[in-house]
C-alpha positions in Angstrom: 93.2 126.8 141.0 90.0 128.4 139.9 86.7 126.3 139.8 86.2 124.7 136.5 83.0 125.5 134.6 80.9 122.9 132.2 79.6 125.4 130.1 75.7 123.8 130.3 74.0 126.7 132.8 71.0 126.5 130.5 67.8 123.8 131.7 65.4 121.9 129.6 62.7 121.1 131.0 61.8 117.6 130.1 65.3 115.5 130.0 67.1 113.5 131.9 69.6 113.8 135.5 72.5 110.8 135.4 73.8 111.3 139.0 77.3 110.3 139.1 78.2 107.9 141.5 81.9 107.6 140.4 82.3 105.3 137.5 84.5 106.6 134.4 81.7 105.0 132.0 79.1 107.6 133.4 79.3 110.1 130.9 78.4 107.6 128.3 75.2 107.1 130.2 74.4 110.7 129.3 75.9 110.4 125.8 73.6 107.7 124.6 70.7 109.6 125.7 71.7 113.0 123.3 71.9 110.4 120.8 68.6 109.1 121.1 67.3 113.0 120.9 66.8 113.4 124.3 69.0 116.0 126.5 70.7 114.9 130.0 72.4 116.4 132.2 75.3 115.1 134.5 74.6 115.8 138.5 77.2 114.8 141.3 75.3 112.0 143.0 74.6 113.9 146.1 72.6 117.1 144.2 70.1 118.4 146.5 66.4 116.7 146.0 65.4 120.5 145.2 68.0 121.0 142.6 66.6 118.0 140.8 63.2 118.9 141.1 63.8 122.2 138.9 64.6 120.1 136.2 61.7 118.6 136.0 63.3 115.6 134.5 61.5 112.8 132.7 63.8 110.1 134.0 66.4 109.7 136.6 69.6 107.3 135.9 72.1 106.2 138.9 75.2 105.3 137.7 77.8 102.5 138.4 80.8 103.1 140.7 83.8 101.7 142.7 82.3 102.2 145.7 80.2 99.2 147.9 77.3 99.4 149.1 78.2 98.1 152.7 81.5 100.3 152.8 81.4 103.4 155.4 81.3 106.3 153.3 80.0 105.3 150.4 78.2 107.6 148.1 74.4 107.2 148.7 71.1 109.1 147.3 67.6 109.2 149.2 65.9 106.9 146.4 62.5 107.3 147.9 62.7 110.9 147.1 64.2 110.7 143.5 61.3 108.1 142.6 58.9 110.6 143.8 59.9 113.0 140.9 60.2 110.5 137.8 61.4 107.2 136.9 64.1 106.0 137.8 66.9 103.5 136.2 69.9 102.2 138.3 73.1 100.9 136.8 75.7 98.5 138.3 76.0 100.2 141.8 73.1 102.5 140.7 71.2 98.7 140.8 72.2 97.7 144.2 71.8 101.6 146.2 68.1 101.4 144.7 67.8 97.6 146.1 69.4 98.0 149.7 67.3 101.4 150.2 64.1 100.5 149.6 64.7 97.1 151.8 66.1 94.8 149.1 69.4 92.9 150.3 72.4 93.1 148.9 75.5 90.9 149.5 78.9 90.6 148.4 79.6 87.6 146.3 82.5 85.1 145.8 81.4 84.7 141.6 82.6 88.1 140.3 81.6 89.1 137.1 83.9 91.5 135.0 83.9 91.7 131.0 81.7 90.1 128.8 79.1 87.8 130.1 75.6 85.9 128.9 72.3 87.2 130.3 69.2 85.1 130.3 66.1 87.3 130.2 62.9 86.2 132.0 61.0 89.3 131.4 63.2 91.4 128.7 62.9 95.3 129.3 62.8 95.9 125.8 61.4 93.6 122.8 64.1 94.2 120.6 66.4 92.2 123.5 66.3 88.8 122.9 65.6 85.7 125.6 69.2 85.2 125.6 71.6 88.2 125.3 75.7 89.4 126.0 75.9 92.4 128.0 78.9 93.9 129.9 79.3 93.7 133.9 81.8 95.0 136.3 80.9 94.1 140.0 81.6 92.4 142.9 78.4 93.0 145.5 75.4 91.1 143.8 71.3 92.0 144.6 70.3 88.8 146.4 67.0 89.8 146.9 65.1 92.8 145.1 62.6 95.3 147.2 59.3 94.9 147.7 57.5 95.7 144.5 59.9 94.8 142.1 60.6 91.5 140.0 63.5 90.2 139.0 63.9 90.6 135.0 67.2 88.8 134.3 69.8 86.3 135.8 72.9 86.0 134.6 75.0 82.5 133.8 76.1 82.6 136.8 72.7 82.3 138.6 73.1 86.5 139.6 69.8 88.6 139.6 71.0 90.8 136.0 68.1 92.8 136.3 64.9 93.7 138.4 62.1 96.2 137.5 59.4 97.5 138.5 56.3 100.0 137.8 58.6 103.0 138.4 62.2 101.8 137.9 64.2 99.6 136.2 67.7 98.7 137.9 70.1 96.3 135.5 73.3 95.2 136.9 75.3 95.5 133.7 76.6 98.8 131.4 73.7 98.8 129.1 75.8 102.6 128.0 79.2 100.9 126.6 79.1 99.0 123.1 80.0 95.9 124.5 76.2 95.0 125.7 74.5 93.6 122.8 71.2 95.7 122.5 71.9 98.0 125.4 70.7 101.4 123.7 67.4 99.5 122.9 67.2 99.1 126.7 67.9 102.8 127.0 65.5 104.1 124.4 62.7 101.3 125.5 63.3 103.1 129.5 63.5 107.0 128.1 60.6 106.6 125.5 58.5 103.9 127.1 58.4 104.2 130.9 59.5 108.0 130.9 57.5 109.1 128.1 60.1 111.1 127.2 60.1 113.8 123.7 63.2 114.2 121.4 64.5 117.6 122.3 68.4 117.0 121.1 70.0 117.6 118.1 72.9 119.9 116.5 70.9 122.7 116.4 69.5 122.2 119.7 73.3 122.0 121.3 74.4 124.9 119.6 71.6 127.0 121.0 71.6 126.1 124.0 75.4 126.4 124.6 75.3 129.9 122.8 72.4 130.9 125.3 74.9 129.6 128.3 77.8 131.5 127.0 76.1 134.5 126.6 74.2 134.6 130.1 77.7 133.6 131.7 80.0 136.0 129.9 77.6 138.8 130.1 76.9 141.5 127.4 80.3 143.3 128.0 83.2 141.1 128.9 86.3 140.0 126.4 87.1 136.3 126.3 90.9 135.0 125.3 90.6 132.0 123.6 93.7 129.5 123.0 94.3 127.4 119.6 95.8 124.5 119.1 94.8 123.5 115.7 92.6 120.7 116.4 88.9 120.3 116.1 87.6 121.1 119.5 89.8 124.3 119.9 88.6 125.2 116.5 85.0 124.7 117.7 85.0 126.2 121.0 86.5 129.7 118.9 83.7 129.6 116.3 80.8 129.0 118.9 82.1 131.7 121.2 82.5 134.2 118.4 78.9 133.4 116.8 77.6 133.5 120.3 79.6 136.9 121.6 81.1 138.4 117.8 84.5 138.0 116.5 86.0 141.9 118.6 85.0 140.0 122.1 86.6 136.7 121.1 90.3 136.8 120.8 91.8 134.0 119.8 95.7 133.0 120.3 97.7 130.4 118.0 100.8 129.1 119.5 103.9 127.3 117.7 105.1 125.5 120.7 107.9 124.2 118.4 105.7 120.8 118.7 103.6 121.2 116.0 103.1 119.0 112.6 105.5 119.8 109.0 104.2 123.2 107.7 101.2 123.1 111.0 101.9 126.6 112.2 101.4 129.0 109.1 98.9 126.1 107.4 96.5 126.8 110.3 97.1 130.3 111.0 95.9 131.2 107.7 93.0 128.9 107.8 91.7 130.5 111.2 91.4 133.4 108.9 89.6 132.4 106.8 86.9 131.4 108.5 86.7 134.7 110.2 88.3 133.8 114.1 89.9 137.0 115.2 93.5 135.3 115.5 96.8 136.0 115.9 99.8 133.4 115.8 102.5 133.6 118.2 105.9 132.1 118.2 107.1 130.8 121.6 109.2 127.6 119.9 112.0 128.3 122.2 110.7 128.9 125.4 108.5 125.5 125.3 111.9 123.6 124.5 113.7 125.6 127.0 111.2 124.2 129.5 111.0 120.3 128.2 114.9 120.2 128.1 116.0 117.0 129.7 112.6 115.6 131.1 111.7 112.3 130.4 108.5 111.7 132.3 105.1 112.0 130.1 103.4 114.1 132.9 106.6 116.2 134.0 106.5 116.9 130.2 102.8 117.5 130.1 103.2 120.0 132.8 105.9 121.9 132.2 104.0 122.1 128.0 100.6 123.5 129.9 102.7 125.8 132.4 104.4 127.4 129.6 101.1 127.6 127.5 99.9 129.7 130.6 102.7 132.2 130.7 102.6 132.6 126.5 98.5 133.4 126.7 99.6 136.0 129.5 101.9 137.8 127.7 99.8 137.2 124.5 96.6 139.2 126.6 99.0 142.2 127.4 100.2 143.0 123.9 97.1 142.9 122.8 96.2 145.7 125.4 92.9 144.5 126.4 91.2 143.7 129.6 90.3 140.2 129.5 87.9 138.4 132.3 87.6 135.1 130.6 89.8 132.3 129.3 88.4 129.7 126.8 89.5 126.4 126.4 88.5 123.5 123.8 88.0 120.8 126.4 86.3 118.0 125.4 84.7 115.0 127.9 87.5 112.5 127.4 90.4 114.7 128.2 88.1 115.6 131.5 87.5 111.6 132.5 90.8 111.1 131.9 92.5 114.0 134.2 90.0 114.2 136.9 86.2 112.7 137.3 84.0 116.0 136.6 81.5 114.5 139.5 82.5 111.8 141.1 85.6 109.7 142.3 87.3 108.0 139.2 90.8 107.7 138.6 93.2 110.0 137.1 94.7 108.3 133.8 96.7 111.1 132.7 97.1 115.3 133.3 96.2 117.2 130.4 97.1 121.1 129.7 93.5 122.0 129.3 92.0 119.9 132.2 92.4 121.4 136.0 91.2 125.1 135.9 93.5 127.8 135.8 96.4 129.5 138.2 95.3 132.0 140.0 97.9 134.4 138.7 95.9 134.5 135.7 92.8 136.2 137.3 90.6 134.9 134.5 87.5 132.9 135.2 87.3 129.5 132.7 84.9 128.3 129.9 84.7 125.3 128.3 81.5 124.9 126.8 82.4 121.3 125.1 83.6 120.0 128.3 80.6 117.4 128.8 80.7 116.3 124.9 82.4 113.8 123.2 84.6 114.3 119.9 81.6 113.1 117.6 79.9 115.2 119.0 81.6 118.2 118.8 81.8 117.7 114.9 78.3 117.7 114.6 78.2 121.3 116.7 81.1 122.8 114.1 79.0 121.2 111.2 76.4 122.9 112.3 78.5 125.8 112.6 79.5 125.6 109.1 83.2 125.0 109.8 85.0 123.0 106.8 85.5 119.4 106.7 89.6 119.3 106.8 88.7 121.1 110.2 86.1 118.9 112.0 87.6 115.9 110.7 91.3 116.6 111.4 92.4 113.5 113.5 92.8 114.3 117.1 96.2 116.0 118.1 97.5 116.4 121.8 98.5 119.8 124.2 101.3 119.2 124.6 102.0 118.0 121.3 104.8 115.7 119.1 106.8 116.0 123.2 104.5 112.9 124.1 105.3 111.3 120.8 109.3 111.6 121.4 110.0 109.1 124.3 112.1 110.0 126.8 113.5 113.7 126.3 112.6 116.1 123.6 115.3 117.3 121.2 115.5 119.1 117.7 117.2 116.1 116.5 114.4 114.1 118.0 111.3 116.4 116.6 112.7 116.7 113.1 112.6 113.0 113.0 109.3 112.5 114.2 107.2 115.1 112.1 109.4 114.0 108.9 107.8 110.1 109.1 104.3 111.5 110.5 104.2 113.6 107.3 105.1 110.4 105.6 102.5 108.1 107.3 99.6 110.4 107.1 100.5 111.4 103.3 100.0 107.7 102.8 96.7 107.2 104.3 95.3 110.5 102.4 96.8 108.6 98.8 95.0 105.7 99.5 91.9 107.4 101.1 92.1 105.5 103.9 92.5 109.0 106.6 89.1 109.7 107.2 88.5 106.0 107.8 90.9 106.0 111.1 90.0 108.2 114.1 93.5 108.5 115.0 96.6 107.9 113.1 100.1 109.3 114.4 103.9 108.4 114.9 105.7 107.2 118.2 110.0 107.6 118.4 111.0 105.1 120.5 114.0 105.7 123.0 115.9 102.7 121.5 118.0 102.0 118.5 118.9 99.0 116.5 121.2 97.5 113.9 120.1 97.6 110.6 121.7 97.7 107.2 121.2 100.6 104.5 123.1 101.1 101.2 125.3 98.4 102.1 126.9 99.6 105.5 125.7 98.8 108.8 123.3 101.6 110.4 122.7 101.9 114.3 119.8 104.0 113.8 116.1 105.1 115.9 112.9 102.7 115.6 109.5 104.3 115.3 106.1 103.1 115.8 103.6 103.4 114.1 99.5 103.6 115.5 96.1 103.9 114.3 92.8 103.5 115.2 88.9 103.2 114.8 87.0 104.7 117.5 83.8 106.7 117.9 84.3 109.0 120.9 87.7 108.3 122.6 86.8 106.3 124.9 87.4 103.6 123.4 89.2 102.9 120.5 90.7 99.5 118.2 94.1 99.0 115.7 93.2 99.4 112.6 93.8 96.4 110.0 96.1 97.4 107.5 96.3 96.0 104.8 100.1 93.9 104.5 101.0 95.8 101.3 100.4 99.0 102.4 102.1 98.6 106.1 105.3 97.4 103.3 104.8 100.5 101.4 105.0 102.8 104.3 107.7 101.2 106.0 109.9 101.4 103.1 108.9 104.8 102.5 110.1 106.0 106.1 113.1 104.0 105.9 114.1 105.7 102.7 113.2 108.9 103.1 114.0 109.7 107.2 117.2 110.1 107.7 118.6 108.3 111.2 115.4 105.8 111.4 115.8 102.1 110.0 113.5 100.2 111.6 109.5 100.7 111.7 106.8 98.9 114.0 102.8 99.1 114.4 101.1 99.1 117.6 98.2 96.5 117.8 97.1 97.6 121.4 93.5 98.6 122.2 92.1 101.2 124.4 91.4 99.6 126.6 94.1 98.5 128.2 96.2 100.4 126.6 95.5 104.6 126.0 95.3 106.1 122.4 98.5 107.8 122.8 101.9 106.0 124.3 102.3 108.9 127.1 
């Protein structure tokens, strides 16, 4: 495999390093500074002290991770050193590394906190926090006694030390990132604008400059770039930012039908990529990706043998078009990265995606993904701010590898016919009652079961779909939604009736987590 490439090679001066010590909620450290209006920039926790300094950061954040403090091995940082530069503000195991190096102790404790707990605040780091305040932990080792220098800030109901501070760092033992900590931006914004001084620097405009400004310094003046479609948002802004930044005759973009595409997807798109002035062509590989799903069953056998596929159409897609290309671009956005592989630190691999994992090296193409550190929301606002239209950026999320992971067990015809008949169905619903753009997510499961039902009369033995939707704000996470009983009746019915070979319908009332967005 070749080395995978973020996209962000352009500094600013004046933001923020997150060092990645391992935890899967990292990211959202750096996500809830952009939206305060300040940039950051993800670092692998063990980033040289001079790397850092070029940055001239205004605050320094050390994340949470698996790891212990007292395990051999663990991922460590010369605090002293970081403090030197700027601020500093350590979170979960971020808390305890800047307690046990600068001669704090930390233990491991019998009383472990996980989910949501109550905080008790005896100094509160922001004023918008009240005395008394629910905030998210995940730990087992606990800061018994803080450094010399700081005070402690917080216990929790448990009697743990929740927070410490002092004139150059802050350290709290909870996820002041995630949405389940009551006020926890406020503690973010009250650390980034109070203690770091920090300037807004971030917005749209800001993002799509500076990515257009990386692009161009990493592709060069010359170089062609191939550029894969799949219909959805992020591929769609990845192809408009790389052909504003290098112009549409160096951009050449590729639509595939992998034969697991959406009712009337394929030529819908094609003809919208046109539009908006992507130098596209369509190409129909339909057979060979069923040729290569035929008879698996596994969701990541069938994820891999979709992306393998996808590799081998782009390939022969690049010689037709008799071009030399030294770069392949991809749509990757943060979530499908977190999931697949931590981009800097240890977390665990949920699920393979096509577009995560850099690229064979029979493809002799370098890689880049300029969206790959951004979340879905995020990415909007960059097409926005591109100009794309709205049935584009706000297109609900749609998978590699396509309506394969939405057909348990093997793929078929038979199978795929079913599936996109009731998703045309289910989503024509929510557009009629104007409930789509409400739902981040909305799509249809075939289950690998059948049951006894009864239709016009006669007994049926027919297929059972499911049906899911949810509200989320950048993948991450995500909740059901709450239909309303009359329309979940309405819908039903309407698959039922019109979808041949399904007589039974169900709706998935699983969050993320545990569960993920999609079933495979």
């Amino acid at each position: 495999m070749q080395q995978q490439h973020s996209g962000w090679d352009q500094q600013v001066e004046g933001g923020f390093v997150v060092l990645d010590f391992g935890s899967q909620l990292t990211q959202l450290i750096a996500r809830r500074l952009r939206e305060l209006g300040v940039f950051s920039e993800l670092l692998p926790f063990d980033t040289k002290i001079e790397e850092i300094k070029k940055r001239k950061p205004s605050g320094i954040i050390l994340s949470g991770g698996p790891s212990s403090v007292h395990e051999d091995g663990s991922p460590r940082a010369d605090v002293k050193a970081l403090g030197a530069i700027a601020p500093l503000l350590g979170i979960c195991y971020g808390m305890q590394l800047i307690a046990q190096e600068l001669g704090g102790k930390v233990v491991s404790s019998n009383d472990k906190e996980y989910g949501s707990c109550m905080v008790d605040w005896l100094k509160p780091l922001s004023p918008k926090v009240p005395v008394r305040s629910k905030v998210w932990m995940s730990h087992g080792d606990v800061v018994m006694v803080p450094p010399p220098g700081f005070k402690i800030a917080a216990k929790s109901e448990t009697g743990h030390m929740a927070a410490m501070q002092s004139d150059r760092a802050w350290a709290v033992q909870f996820h002041p990132e995630v949405m389940h900590t009551d006020h926890g931006i406020e503690i973010l914004r009250e650390f980034a604008f109070t203690l770091c001084k920090a300037k807004i620097n971030w917005n749209p405009g800001s993002i799509v400059e500076h990515l257009i400004t990386g692009i161009r310094d990493r592709v060069g003046l010359t170089d062609h770039v191939l550029c894969g479609l799949s219909g959805g948002v992020d591929s769609s802004v990845v192809a408009a930012l790389l052909t504003k930044a290098l112009g549409a005759d160096r951009v050449h973009c590729v639509f595939v039908n992998n034969g697991l595409l959406r009712k009337g997807e394929y030529d819908g798109v094609l003809e919208q990529y046109k539009k908006i002035g992507l130098n596209c062509v369509g190409v129909d590989a339909e057979e060979l990706f069923l040729g290569a799903l035929k008879g698996l069953e596994e969701p990541e056998a069938k994820r891999k043998a979709n992306g393998s596929v996808l590799i081998d159409v782009f390939m022969e897609a690049a010689k037709e078009t008799k071009r030399e290309y030294q770069w392949l671009a991809q749509g990757t956005p943060y979530p499908d990265v977190i999931e697949s592989v931590s981009p800097r630190g240890a977390s665990v691999t949920i699920k393979s995606h096509h577009n995560v994992g850099g690229l064979p090296a029979k493809m002799k193409l370098k890689l880049v993904e300029p969206l790959r550190e951004l979340f879905k929301d995020e990415v909007r606002a960059i097409g926005a701010e591109l100009g794309l239209p709205k049935d584009i950026l706000w297109r609900h999320p749609f998978p590699g590898p396509g309506l394969a992971i939405r057909c348990m067990g093997d793929v078929t015809r038979e199978k795929l016919d079913i599936i996109r008949d009731v998703d045309h169905v289910f989503i024509s619903a929510l557009k009629e009652k104007g409930l789509y753009d409400k739902i981040w997510q909305a799509f249809c499961v075939l289950l690998p079961t059948k049951t006894v039902g009864v239709q016009g009369d006669g007994r049926t033995y027919e297929r059972v779909v499911a049906l899911r939707a949810v509200t989320s704000t950048d993948g991450m996470t995500a909740d059901w939604y709450p239909f309303e009983f009359a329309f979940m009746r309405e819908v039903s019915n309407r698959i039922t009736n019109q979808v041949r070979g399904v007589n039974r319908v169900v709706y998935d009332v699983t969050s993320k987590p545990p569960g993920t967005i999609e079933w495979e």
